[in-house]
N, C-alpha and C positions, 0 to 999 in steps of 0.2 A: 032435250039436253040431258044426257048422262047426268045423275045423280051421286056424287062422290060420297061416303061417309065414312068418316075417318074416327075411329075407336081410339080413342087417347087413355090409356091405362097408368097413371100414374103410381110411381111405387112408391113405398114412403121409406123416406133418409131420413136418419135420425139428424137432431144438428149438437152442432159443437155444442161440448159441455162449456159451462160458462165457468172462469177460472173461479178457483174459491178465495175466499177474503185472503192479500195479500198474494197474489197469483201476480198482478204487474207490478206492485208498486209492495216488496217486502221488508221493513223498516228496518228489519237486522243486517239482511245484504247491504241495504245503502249505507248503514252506521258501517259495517264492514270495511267498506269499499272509499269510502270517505277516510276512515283512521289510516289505513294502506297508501290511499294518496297522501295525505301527513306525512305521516312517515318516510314515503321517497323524496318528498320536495324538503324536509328536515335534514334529510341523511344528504342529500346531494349539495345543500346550503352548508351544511357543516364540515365536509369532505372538503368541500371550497374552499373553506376559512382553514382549517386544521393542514391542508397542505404544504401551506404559506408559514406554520408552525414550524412545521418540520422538515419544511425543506424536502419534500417529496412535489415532483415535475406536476401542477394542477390542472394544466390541460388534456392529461393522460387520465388520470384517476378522475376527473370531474365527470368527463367524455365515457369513460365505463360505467360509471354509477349512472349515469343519466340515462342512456341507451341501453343499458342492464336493467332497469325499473322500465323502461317504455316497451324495451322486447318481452317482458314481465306479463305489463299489464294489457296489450294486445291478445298474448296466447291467453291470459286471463279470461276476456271479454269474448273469446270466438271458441273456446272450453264450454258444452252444454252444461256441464252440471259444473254450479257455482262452486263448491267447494274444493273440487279437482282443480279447476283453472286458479282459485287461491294456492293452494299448497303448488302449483308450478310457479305460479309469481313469487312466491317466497325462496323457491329451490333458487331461481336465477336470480333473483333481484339482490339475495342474501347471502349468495354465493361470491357476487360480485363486491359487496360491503364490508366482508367478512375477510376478502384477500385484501381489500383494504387495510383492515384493522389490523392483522398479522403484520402487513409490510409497516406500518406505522408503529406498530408495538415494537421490532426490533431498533429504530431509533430514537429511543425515548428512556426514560428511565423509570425502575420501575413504579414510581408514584404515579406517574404520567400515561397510564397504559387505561385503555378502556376494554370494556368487557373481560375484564378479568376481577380474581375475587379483590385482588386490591383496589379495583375499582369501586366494586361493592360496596366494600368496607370504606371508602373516603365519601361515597354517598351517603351511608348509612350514619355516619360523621356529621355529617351535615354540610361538607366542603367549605368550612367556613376559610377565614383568611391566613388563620395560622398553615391549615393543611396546603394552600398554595405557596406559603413561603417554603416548606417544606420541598414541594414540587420543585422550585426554582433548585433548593438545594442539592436534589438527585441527579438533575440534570447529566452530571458528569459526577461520579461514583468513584472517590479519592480514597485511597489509604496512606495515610503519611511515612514519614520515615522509620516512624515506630510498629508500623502497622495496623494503626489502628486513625476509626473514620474521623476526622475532623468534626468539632462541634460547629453550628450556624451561626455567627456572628449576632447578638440581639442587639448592637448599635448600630441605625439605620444608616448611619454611613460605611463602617467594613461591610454591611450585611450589602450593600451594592458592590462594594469593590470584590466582595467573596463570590459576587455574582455575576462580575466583570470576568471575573479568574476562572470560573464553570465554564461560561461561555467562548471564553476563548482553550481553553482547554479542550473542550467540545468541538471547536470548530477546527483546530490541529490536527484532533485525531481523524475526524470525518473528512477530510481532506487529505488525509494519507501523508500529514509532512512528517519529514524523518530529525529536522529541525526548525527550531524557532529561535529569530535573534528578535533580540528587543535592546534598544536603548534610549536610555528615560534621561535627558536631558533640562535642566530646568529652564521652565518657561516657553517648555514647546508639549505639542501633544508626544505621548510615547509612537515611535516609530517600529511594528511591526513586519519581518519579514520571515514567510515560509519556504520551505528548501522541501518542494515536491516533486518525487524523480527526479532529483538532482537539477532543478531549475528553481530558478527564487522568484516568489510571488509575493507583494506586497498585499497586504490585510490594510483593513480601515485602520486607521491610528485612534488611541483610546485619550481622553481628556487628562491631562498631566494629574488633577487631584483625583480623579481616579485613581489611575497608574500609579499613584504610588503606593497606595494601596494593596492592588495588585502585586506590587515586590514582593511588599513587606508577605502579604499572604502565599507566595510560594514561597519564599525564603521558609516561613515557618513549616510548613507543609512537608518541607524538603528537610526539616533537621536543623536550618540553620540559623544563625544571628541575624533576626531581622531588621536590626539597630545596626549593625557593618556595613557601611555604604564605600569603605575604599579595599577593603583586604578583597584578594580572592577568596571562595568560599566554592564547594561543592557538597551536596549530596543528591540526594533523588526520592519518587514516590510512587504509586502505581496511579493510571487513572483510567477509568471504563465508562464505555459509551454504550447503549442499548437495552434491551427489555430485563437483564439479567440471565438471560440463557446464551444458546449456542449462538445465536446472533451476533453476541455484543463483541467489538472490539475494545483489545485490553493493552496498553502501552507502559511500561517501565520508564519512566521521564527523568533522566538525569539533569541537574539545575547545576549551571556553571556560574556564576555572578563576580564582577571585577570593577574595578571603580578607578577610574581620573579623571580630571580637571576639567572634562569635560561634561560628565555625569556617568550613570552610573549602566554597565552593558550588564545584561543576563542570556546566557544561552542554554534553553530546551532541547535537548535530546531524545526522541523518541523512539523506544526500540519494543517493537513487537513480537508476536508470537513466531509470527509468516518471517520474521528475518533470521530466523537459528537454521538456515539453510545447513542441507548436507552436501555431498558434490555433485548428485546425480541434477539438484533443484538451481543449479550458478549461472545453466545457459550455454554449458557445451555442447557442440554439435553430436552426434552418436559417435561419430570414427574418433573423437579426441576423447570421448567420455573412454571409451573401449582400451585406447593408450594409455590415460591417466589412473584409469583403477586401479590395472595389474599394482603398476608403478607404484601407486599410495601402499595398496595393502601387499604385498608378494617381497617389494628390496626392502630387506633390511638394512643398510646403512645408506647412505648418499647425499646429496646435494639436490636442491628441486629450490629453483628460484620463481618467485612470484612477481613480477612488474606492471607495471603502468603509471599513468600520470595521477598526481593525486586528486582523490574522490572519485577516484575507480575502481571504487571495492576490494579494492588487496587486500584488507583484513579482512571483510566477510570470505573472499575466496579462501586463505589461512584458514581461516575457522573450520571453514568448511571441512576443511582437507584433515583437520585434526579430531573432528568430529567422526571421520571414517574408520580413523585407528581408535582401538578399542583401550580405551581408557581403564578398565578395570584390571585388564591385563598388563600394561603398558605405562611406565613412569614419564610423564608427558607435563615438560615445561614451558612457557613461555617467556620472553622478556619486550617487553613495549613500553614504548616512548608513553603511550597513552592507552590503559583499557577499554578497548569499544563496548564490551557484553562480559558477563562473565560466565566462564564454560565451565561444566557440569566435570566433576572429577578430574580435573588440567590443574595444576598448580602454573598461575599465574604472577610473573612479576611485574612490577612498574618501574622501571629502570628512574634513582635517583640519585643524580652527580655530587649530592651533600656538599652543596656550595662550589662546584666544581674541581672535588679532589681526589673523584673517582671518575674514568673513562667509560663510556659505553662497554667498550672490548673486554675492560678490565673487569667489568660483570658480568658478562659473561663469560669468559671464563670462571667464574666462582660459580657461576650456572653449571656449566660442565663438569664441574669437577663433584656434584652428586650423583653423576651418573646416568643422565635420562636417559630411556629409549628413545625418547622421540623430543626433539627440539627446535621450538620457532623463534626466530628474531624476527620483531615486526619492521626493523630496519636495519639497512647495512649504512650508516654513519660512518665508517673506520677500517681503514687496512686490518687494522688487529681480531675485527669480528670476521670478517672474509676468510684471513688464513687460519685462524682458530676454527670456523667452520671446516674448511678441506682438510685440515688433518683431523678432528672428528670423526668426518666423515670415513675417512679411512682406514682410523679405529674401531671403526662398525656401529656411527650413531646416525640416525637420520637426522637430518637437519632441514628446516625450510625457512626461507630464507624472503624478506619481502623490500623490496625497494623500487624509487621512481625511475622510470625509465619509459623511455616512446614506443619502442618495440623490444622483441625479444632477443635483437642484434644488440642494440645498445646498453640491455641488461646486460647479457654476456659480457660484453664489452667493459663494462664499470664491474664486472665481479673479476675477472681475469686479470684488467692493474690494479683491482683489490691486493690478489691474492700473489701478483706479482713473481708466478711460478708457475708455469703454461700446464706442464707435468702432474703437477700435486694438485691444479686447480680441476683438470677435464679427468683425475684418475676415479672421482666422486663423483663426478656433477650426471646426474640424472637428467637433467630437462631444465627448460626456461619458457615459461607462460608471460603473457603481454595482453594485456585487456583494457575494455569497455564497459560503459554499461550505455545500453540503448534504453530510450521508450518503446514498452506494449502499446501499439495501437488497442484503442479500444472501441471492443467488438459490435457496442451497440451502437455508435456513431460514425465509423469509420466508412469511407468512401471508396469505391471502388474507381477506377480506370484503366486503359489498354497502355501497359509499356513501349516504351522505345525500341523494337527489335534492334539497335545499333548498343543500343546500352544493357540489353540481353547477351548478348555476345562479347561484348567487354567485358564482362563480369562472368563471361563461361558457365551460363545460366540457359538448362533449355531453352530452346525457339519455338520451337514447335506445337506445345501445352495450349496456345491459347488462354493461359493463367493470367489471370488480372493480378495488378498492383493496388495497395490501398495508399489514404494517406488519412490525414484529418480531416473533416469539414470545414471548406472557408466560409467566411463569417458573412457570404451572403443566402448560402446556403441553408444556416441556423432557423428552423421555423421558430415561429414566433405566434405569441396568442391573440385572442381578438382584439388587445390592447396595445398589441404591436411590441410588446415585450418579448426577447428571447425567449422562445425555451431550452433552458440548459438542461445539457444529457443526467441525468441523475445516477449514473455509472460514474462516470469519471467527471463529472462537475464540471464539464464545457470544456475541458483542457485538449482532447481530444486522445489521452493517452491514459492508460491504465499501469502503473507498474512499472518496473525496469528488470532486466535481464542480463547477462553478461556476454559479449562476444569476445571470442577468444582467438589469441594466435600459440600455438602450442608446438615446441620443438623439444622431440625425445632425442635423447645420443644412444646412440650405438657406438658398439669399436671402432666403426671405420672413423665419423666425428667425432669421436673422443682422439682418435690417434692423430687427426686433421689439428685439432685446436693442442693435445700439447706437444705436435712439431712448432709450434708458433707458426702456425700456416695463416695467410690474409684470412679475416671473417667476410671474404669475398667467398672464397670457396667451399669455406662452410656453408653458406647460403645454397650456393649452388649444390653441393652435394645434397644436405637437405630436403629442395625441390625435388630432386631427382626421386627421393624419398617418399613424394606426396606429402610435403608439407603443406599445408595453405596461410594464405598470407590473412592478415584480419579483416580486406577491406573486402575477402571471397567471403570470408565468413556470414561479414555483416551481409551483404549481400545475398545470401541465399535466407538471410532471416526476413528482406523485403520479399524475395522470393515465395516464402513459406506464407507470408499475410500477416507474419507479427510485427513488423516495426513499417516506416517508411524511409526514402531516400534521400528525404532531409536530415532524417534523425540521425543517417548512417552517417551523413555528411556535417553534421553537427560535430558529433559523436569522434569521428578519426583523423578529423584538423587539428590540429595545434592549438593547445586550448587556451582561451582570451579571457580574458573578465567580462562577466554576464551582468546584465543590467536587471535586474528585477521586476515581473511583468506583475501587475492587480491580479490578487488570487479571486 
């Protein structure tokens, strides 16, 4: 038997180093790593709670801080060297915390802001109870009539009702209403309603001893006798929501207050920055913007009528329009039934009848006769203001002119037996505008679907595009959190609309419609020439704005019927 012998040569391998003390188990990493977990399951419980503060959407920011710390702490944990994979968990985790804190800082006041130095310094304080009643008082950031801040009420009953008056002042402006009616009735709670884009939302109603409270505190606020419970009374105040910077929104709140037998009504006015519009910002389409500028800035004298039905913006579109001509050059008056704003170098008047023994007309003319370049009446009330306008006009003064009317046929129509002289009236007259205001869909809620190609075509609206239509989200659509609560959009507050806009029906004359209207030829055939013209009618207008994805085909249809008394929806 073969003899096999097998040489087995073993080589020698050194073996693993054995780790050195604290190689698995290193006491600083786990204190590390332990404070790190703290601190996300802190930040994501407080995020929680603080959203419901501020009314910031918490299933949105809970769901980023949670998944922001766990995408964190994974690339943490699969990072070889410990202290690289910390400084990425902090980049993301902190990143995400951080744009929290920013968006939250812009709605808050400045007492109420974290991580910043007046943070600091209410820590450093010791936060006791005074610095929170303080906090309450920031909330909404007042200057009274005199310009100067309100002191904080130290009797703990105004000091709630001063606190009632924050918070609803706060929640006006955050909500975009342009008014607030209140009346305070005895022995009921005060009744709340908000006027947002031009729809009314009813508010929680406030406890009657409250509320009264609350008068008496804008009344003072506002300038005026808070002991007056039947005269009318007006003045006004400023009041700002947000961290103190670019953020914050700032509203000039005119306080109207009026008193009978029934109790006592007060109405807020709220007029912002965003509404000192100029013409280009009203909502005209480009082809009527391009008609209407020559027109503002280029004719020196004429006639230019403003219509629509009221709370259709015809004074903000005026304004606009006088905002264009240049005031420093230009002696530019107005006369109104009532001031909405007041504009910057325009001598403004408030037309007052002194017990009625002066006419609308009759002041104006007294108006005319200093001379302006340029001259608005916010209303045509009176045959005597219409022909005093056309011959103005023809004396070489511009005039613009605003009154209610359905469209731009029945304006004409109501200035012509104005002025009761077909000749003198079309030898001035520039144009006649007829308007809307629609709602902005809004962008971050807003629904898309395939239109009617039958109602593309009625409306003379490409076919072809394949362009979706939007509308609102219906209300089964609204997700909702794990508690089965809504989530309302935090852009527009669930209403499903952002804003308002103007749509416009716009007829310029030329010679041949001016020689039409003063033959006293039918406003049939003006029309008709008109068209010919490319004019467009409002209901194309609005139409090409659902088209565009700014509004929808309710709003249009709301918007160009015949308008009703609106019933007040829960703001």
């Amino acid at each position: 038997m073969p003899d096999f012998t097998v040489n087995l040569q073993w080589t020698s391998l050194p073996l693993a180093a054995l780790p050195t003390e604290g190689g698995y188990f290193d006491p600083i990493k786990i204190v590390v790593l332990l404070l790190m977990l703290i601190l996300f399951a802190h930040t994501a419980t407080w995020v929680q709670a603080d959203t419901k503060k501020v009314r910031m959407p918490p299933g949105l920011w809970v769901s980023l801080v949670f998944f922001g710390g766990l995408v964190g702490l994974v690339a943490w944990l699969l990072i070889p060297v410990f202290f690289v994979g910390l400084l990425v968990f902090l980049v993301v985790f902190g990143g995400v915390a951080i744009a929290y804190v920013l968006q939250r800082n812009q709605r808050v006041g400045p007492t109420q802001t974290v991580l910043t130095m007046a943070h600091f310094k209410r820590l450093s304080s010791g936060g006791n109870k005074e610095t929170s009643a303080k906090d309450a008082q920031d909330r909404t950031r007042i200057k009274d009539a005199a310009g100067k801040t309100p002191e904080w009420p130290k009797d703990p009953d105004q000091a709630a009702g001063y606190q009632a008056m924050q918070d609803l002042l706060f929640d006006a402006i955050w909500r975009r209403s342009s008014d607030v009616r209140m009346d305070l009735v005895p022995g009921q709670p005060l009744k709340i309603v908000y006027r947002v884009d031009g729809v009314d939302r009813l508010r929680e109603p406030i406890e009657e001893t409250v509320a009264t409270i609350v008068f008496a505190h804008l009344k003072r606020v506002a300038g005026l006798n808070p002991e007056e419970n039947r005269r009318p009374q007006s003045g006004s105040f400023k009041a700002s929501i947000g961290a103190g910077g670019k953020g914050d929104k700032t509203a000039q709140v005119e306080v109207r207050t009026s008193g009978s037998s029934a109790g006592q009504r007060m109405i807020l006015k709220l007029i912002s920055e965003e509404q000192k519009f100029r013409l280009p910002d009203i909502g005209l389409a480009k082809l009527q913007l391009d008609q209407l500028q020559p027109l503002v800035t280029e004719a020196k004298s004429g006639v230019f009528l403003v219509s629509g039905p009221k709370q259709s913006g015809i004074t903000s579109t005026l304004y606009a329009i006088l905002r264009t001509h240049d005031a420093f050059l230009q002696n530019i008056h107005t006369l109104e039934i009532s001031k909405n704003m007041d504009l910057e170098n325009i001598t403004q008047h408030v037309f007052d009848s002194q017990g009625g023994t002066v006419t609308y007309g009759r002041r104006f003319r007294t108006l005319l006769r200093t001379e302006p370049d340029v001259c608005m009446s916010g209303d045509l009330p009176d045959a005597e203001t219409a022909q005093l306008a056309a011959v103005a006009a023809k004396q070489g003064k511009k005039i613009y002119i605003g009154l209610n009317a359905r469209d731009t046929f029945h304006a004409l129509r109501a200035y012509l037996q104005a002025v009761n002289d077909p000749a003198l009236a079309a030898a001035g007259l520039l144009g006649v505008s007829s308007q809307r205001l629609v709602r902005l869909l809004c962008t971050n809620c807003r629904k898309a679907y395939k239109p009617d190609p039958a109602l593309l075509k009625k409306g003379n609206l490409p076919t072809g595009e394949n362009r979706p239509f939007y509308r609102p989200p219906n209300p089964e659509e609204i997700e909702v959190d794990k508690r089965g609560n809504p989530i309302i959009c935090p852009i527009c507050q669930g209403s499903g609309y952002l804003g308002r806009t103007g749509v416009f029906e716009l007829l310029i004359l030329d010679d041949e419609l001016r020689g039409l209207i003063a033959a006293g030829s039918d406003l049939a055939l003006v029309k008709t020439a008109a068209r010919k013209k490319g004019m467009l009618y409002l209901q194309e207008v609005a139409l090409f704005k659902v088209y565009e994805g700014l509004t929808s085909i309710n709003e249009v249809l709301r918007v160009t019927k015949d308008p009703a008394p609106a019933t007040a929806a829960p703001a």
